[in-house]
C-alpha positions as a LaTeX table, in Angstrom:
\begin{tabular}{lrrr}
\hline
Residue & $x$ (\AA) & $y$ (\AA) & $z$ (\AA) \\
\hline
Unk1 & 26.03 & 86.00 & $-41.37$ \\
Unk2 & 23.75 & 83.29 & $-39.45$ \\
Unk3 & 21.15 & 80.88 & $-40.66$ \\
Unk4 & 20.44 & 77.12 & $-40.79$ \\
Unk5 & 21.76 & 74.90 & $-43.55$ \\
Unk6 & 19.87 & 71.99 & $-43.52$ \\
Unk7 & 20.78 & 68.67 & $-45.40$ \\
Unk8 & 19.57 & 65.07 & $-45.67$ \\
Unk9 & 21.91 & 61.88 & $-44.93$ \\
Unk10 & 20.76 & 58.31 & $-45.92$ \\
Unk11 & 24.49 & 57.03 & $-45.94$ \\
Unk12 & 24.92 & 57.17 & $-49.33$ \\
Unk13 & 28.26 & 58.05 & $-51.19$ \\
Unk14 & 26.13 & 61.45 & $-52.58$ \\
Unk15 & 24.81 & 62.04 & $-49.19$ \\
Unk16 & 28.43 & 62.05 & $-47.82$ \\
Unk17 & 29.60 & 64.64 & $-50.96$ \\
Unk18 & 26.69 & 66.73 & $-49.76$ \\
Unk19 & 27.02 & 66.13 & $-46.31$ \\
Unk20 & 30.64 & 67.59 & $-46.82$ \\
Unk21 & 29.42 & 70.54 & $-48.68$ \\
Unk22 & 27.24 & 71.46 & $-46.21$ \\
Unk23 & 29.83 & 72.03 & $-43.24$ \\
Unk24 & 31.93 & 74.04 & $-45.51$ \\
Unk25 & 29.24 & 76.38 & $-46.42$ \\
Unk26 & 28.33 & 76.58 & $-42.49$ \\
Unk27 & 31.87 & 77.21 & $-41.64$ \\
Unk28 & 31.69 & 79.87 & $-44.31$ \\
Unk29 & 28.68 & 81.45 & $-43.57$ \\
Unk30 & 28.53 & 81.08 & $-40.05$ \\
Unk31 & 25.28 & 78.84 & $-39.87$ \\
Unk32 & 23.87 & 76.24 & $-37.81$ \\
Unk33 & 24.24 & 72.79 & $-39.10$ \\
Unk34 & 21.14 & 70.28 & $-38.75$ \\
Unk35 & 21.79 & 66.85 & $-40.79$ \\
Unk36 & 18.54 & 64.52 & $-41.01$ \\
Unk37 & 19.53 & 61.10 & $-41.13$ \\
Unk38 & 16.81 & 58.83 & $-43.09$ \\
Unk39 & 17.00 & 55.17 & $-43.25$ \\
Unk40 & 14.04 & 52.32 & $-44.45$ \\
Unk41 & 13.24 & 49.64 & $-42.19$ \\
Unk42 & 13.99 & 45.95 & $-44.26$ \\
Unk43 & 10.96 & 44.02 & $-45.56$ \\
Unk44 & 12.54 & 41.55 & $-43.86$ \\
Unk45 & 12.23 & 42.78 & $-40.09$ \\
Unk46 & 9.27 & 41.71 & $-37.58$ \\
Unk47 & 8.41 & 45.48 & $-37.25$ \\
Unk48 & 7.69 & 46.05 & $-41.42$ \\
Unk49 & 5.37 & 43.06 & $-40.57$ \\
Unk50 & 3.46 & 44.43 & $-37.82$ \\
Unk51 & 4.35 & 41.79 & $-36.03$ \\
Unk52 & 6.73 & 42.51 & $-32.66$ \\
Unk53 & 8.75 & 40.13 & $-30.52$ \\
Unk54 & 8.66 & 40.89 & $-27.02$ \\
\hline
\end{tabular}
């Protein structure tokens, strides 16, 4: 069987778990793997800001 599994990482202990989960039901099924990694840029950073240091 082929296919895509597709699953979302943000770092997160249940993102991990599911992560996990995910390559054994490729490996099982014979898929294609794509993980999306998410993050959110800090309040705190220049760029959140709009401001940039060159």
């Amino acid at each position: 069987m082929t296919g895509l599994i597709v699953v979302g990482f943000d770092g997160s202990e249940h993102s991990g778990a599911a992560l996990a989960y995910a390559f054994t039901q490729a490996r099982r099924r014979g898929a294609r793997l794509r993980a999306v990694y998410a993050w959110q840029m800090p309040m705190s950073s220049p760029y959140a800001l709009g401001r940039r240091r060159c």
